[in-house]
C-alpha positions in Angstrom: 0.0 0.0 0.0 1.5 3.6 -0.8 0.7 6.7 1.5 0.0 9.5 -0.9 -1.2 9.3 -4.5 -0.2 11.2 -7.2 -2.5 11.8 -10.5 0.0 12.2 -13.8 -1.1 13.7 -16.5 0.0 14.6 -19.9 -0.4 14.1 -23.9 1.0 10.2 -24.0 0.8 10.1 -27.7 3.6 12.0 -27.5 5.5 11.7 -24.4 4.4 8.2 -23.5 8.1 7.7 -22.2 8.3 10.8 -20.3 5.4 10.4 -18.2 6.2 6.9 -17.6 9.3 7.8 -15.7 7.9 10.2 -13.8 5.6 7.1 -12.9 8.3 4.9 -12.1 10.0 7.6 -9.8 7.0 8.5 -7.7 6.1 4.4 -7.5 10.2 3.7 -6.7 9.4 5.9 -3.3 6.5 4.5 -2.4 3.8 6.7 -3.6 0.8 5.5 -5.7 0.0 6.8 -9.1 -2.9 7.5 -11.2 -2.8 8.3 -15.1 -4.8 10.9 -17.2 -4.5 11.0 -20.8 -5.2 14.6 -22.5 -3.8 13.5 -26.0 -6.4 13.7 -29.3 -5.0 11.9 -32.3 -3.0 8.9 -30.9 -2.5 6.3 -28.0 -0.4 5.6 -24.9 1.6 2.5 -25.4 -0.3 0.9 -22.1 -4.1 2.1 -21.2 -4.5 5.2 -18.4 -6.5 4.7 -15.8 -8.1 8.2 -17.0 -8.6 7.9 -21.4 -9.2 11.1 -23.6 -12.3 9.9 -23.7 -13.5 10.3 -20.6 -11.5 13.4 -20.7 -13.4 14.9 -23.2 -16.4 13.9 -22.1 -16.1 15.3 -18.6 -15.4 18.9 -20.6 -18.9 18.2 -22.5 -17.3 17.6 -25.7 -15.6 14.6 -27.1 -12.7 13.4 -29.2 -14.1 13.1 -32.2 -15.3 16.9 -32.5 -11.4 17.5 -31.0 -10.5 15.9 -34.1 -13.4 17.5 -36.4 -12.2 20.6 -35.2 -9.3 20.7 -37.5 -7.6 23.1 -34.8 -5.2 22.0 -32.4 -5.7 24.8 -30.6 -9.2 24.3 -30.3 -9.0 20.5 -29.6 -6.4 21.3 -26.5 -8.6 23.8 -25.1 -11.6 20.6 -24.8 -9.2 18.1 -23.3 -8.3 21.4 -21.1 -11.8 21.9 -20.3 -12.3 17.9 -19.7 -8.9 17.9 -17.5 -10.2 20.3 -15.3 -13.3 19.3 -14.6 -12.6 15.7 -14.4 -9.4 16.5 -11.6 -11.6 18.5 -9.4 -14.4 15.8 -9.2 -11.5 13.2 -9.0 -9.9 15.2 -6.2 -13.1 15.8 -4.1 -13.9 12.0 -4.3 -10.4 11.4 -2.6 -8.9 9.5 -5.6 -5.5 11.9 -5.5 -3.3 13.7 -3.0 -1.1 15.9 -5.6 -0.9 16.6 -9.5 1.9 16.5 -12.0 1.4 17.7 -15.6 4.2 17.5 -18.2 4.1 19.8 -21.3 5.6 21.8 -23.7 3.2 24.8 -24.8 0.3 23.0 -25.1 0.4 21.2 -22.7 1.2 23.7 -20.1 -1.5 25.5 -21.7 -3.7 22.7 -20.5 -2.1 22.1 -17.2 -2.5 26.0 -16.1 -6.4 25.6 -16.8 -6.7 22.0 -15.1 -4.3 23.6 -11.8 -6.5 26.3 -11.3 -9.6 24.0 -10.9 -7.6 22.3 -7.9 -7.8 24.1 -4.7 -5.2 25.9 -2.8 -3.2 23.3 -0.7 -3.3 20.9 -2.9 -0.4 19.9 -4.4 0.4 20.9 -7.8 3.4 20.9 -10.2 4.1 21.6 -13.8 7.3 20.4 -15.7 6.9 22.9 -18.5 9.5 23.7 -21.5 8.7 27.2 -21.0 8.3 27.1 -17.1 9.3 31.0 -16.0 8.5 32.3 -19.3 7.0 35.8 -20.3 5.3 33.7 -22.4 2.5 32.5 -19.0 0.5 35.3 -17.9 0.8 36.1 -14.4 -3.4 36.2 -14.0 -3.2 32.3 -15.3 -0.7 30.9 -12.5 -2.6 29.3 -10.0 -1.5 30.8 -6.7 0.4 27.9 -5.1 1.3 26.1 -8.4 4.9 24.7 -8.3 6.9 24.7 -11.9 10.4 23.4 -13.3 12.0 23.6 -16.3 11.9 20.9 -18.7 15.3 21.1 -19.9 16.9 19.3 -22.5 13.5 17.4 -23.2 12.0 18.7 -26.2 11.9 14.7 -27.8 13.1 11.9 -25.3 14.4 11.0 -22.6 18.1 11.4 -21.8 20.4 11.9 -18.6 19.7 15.8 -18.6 15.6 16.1 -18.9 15.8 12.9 -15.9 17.5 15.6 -13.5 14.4 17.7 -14.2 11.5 14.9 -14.3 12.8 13.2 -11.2 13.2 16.3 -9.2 9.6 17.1 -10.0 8.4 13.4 -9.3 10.1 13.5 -5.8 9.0 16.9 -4.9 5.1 16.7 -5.7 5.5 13.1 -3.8 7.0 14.8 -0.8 4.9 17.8 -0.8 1.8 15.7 -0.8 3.0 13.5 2.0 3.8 16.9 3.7 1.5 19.3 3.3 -0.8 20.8 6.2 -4.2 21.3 4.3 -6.2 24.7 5.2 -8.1 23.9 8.6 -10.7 25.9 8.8 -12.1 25.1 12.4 -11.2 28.2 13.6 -12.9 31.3 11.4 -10.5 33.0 9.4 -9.6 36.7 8.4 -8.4 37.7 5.0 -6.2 40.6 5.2 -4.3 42.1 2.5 -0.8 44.5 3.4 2.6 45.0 2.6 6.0 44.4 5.1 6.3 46.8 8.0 8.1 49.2 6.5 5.3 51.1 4.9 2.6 49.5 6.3 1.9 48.4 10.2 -1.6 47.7 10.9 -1.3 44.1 10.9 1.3 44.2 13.6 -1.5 45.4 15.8 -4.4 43.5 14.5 -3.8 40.4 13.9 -2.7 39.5 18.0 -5.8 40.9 18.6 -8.0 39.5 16.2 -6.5 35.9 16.6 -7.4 37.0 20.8 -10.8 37.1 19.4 -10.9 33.5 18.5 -10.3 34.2 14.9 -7.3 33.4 12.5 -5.4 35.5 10.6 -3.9 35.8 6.7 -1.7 37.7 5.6 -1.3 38.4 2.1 1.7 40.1 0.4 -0.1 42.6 -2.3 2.1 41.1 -5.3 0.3 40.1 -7.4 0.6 36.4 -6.5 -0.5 37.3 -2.8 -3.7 38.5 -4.3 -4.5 36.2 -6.6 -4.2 33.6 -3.6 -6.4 36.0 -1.7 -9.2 36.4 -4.8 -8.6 32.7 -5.0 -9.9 31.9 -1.2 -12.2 34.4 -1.1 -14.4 33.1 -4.3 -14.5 29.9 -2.5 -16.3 31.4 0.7 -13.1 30.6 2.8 -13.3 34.0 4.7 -15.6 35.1 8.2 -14.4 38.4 6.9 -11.8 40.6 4.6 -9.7 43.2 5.5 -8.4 44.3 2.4 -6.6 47.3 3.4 -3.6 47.0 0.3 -5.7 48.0 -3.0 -2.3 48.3 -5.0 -2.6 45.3 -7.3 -5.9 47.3 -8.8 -3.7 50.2 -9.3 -0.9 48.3 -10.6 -3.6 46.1 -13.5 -5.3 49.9 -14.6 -1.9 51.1 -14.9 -1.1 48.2 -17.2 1.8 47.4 -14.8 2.7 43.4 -15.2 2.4 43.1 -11.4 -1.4 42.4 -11.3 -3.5 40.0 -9.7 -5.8 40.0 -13.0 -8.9 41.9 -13.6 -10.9 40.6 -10.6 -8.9 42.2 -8.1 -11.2 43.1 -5.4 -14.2 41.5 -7.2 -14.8 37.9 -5.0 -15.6 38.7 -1.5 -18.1 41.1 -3.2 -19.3 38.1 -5.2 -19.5 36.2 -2.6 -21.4 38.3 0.1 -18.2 38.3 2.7 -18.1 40.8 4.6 -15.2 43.6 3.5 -13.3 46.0 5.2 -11.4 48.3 2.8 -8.8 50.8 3.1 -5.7 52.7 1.2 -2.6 51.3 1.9 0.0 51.9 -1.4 -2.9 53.0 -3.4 -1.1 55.8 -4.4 1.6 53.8 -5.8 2.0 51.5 -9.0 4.9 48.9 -8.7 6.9 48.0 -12.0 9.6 45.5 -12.6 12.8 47.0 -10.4 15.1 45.7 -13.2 12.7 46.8 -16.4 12.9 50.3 -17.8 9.6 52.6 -16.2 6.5 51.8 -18.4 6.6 54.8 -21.0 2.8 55.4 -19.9 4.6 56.4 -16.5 7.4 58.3 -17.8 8.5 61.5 -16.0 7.0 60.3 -12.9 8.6 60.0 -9.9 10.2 56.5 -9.1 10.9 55.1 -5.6 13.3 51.3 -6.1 12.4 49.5 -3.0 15.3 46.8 -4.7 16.5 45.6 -7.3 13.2 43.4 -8.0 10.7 46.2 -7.3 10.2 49.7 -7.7 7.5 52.2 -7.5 5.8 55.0 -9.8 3.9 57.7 -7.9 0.4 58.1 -8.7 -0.5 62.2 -10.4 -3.4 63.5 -8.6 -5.6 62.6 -11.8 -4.6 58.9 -11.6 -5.5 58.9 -8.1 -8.4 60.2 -8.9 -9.1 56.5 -11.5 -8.0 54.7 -8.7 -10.6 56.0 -6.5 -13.2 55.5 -8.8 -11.9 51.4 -9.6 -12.0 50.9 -6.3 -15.6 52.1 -5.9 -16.6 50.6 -9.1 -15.4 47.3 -7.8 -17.5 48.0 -4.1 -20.2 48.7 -5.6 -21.3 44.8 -7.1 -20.7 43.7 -3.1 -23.3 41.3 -2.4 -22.1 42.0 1.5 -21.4 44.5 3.6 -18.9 46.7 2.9 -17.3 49.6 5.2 -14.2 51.6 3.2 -12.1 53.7 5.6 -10.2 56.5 4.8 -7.8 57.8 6.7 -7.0 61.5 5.5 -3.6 61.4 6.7 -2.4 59.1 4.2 -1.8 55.9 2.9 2.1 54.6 3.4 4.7 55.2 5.6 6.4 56.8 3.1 3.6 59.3 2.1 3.7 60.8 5.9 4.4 65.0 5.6 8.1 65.2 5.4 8.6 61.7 3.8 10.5 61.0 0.7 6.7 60.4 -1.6 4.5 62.8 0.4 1.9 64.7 -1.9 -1.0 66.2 -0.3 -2.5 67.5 -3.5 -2.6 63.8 -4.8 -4.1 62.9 -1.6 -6.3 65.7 -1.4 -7.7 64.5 -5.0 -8.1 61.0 -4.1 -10.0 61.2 -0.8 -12.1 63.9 -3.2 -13.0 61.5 -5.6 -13.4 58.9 -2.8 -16.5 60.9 -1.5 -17.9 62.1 -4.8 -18.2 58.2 -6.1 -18.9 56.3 -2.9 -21.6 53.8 -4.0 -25.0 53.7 -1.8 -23.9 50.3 -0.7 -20.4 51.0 0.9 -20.1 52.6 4.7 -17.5 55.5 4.1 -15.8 55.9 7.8 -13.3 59.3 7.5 -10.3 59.1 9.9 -8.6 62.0 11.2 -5.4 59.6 11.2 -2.8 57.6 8.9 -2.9 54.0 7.8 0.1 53.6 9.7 -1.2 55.3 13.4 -2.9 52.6 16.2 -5.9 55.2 15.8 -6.6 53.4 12.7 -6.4 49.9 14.0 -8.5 51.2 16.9 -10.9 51.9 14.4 -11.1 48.5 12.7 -11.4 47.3 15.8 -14.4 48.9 17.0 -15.9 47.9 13.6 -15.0 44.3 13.8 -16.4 44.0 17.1 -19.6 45.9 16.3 -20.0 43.4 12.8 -19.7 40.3 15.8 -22.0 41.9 18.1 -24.6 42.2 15.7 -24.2 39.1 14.2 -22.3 40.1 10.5 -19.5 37.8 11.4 -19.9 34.6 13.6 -16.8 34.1 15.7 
């Protein structure tokens, strides 16, 4: 009997040897395997416990209108559908503990669509030929998906693409037999920030929230910290959001690449959780620290936090289409929804006599704040900055007033 089960999947028309070894690997250290086929024209060289077939057919389609098609294109994008679909169901029925998908660019394709359908803490890794390429959208990485280069195995194997497949066979095998799954006995809090630095509510709030009886989240504003955050909030996973770091919306209307797509801010709406929203870095839109300044942002005034990361400063008129995003985005919330504001500012950097202080730009923000506040969204003014315990004072008394009277159940 193995301990932890691992569901392969790839194109084995194709690379029917590859996927095999990755088989053998994860079987020589005791783990269990199931196979899934998303090939269309040909056949693995021994049966898969999941065919194309039933692929297919799980994505409403089959393989003969794959074929009909006449597009590979189109016929990847059913067994993508299929994958998916078929994974999740396999996954909730307990067949699997962990994922591997091998690909070149269609089948990484396939593998970021059928990853996504899996939920965060399971397990999931992609050997890919274009693993950390421009090439995958940051919106279509799932938030906890794991990927290593393929290298050297285009057609084959040979003693450089084993390094790569047996890595990934041990390291989806040990994560499974590793992983602590989300426990959500105790209620938990999504919160949304950036490191100490520039901003510090969490310091404060999250000891006492957690004293509460609730647990805490933090997520890094990224990009990939929100798309894990969007991620768990569709699924209902949160009592309640704090989502006090709005920069990934700024960064995605800015076009910068460090987004967490186009439904930042969109799912605890969606799903009636109850939101708390704020300003922290929403004056600020990060770029690549090691990429020339967008030429949409040129002129502007540029703060490198390092040499991965550095910072644009918002003019008051882009302030200004940040404030109305954000109230745009408020305004589908199915829940309640309280937006504070502190007048003071936003970062700790943005404080009067700090290096990005602008109280014109702020001035026209919290302007635009009150002029487009939807009908649906509490708008709580504080005489205070993001950064000052008067503002976590203020949650406070707002998180204990939504338990109180029954908005969030502790």
């Amino acid at each position: 009997m193995s301990d932890k089960t691992i569901l392969v999947v790839g194109t084995y028309d194709t690379k029917d040897d590859e996927l095999n070894y990755i088989a053998d690997v994860i079987r020589g250290q005791g783990g269990g395997v199931k196979t899934m086929d998303i090939s269309v024209l040909g056949d693995p060289s021994a049966p898969c416990d999941y065919s194309k077939h039933q692929v297919a057919e799980a994505g409403g389609s089959s393989i003969q209108a794959a074929i009909d098609s006449g597009d590979e294109n189109t016929a990847m994008q059913i067994m993508a559908r299929g994958s998916a679909a078929l994974a999740l169901r396999l996954y909730r029925e307990g067949v699997f503990d962990g994922l591997i998908v091998l690909g070149g660019t269609m089948g990484t394709d396939a593998a970021l669509d059928l990853c996504q359908a899996l939920p965060l803490g399971v397990p999931k890794y992609v050997v890919s030929t274009v693993s950390f390429s421009p090439l995958i959208p940051p919106e279509r990485l799932p938030a906890d998906v794991q990927m290593i280069l393929w290298a050297g195995g285009l057609y084959g194997l040979n003693a450089i693409c084993k390094a790569s497949l047996s890595q990934a066979a041990g390291a989806v095998l040990g994560a499974a037999r590793a992983v602590e799954a989300p426990d959500f006995t105790k209620p938990l809090i999504g919160m949304t920030s950036f490191g100490k630095t520039v901003l510090r509510y969490m310091v404060g709030l999250k000891p006492a929230l957690e004293a509460r009886g609730f647990e805490v989240a933090v997520f890094h504003a990224t990009g990939m910290g929100g798309r894990a955050f969007e991620s768990l909030a569709a699924e209902g996973a949160f009592a309640a959001v704090l989502d006090f770091a709005p920069q990934e919306l700024g960064n995605h209307i800015m076009g910068s690449s460090i987004s967490a797509g186009p439904d930042r801010m969109t799912h605890a709406g969606a799903s009636a959780t109850p939101q708390m929203v704020s300003i922290g870095c929403y004056d600020l839109v990060d770029f690549i620290g090691w990429q020339d300044v967008p030429s949409t942002l040129a002129g502007q005034e540029v703060h490198a936090h390092n040499r991965l990361l550095s910072s644009v400063m918002m003019t008051p008129e882009q302030r200004r289409e940040m404030a109305r995003a954000m109230c745009r985005k408020l305004s589908a919330a199915q829940g309640p929804v309280t937006l504070l504001l502190p007048l003071q500012g936003g970062n700790e950097w943005d404080r009067p006599g700090g290096p990005l202080h602008d109280a014109a730009g702020l001035a026209a923000f919290c302007d635009e704040i009150r002029a487009q506040c939807p009908d649906n969204v509490t708008l709580l003014e504080l005489e205070a900055h993001i950064n000052d315990p008067a503002f976590t004072e203020r949650v406070l008394a707002e998180f204990d007033h939504w338990v109180s009277s029954g908005v969030i159940t502790p």
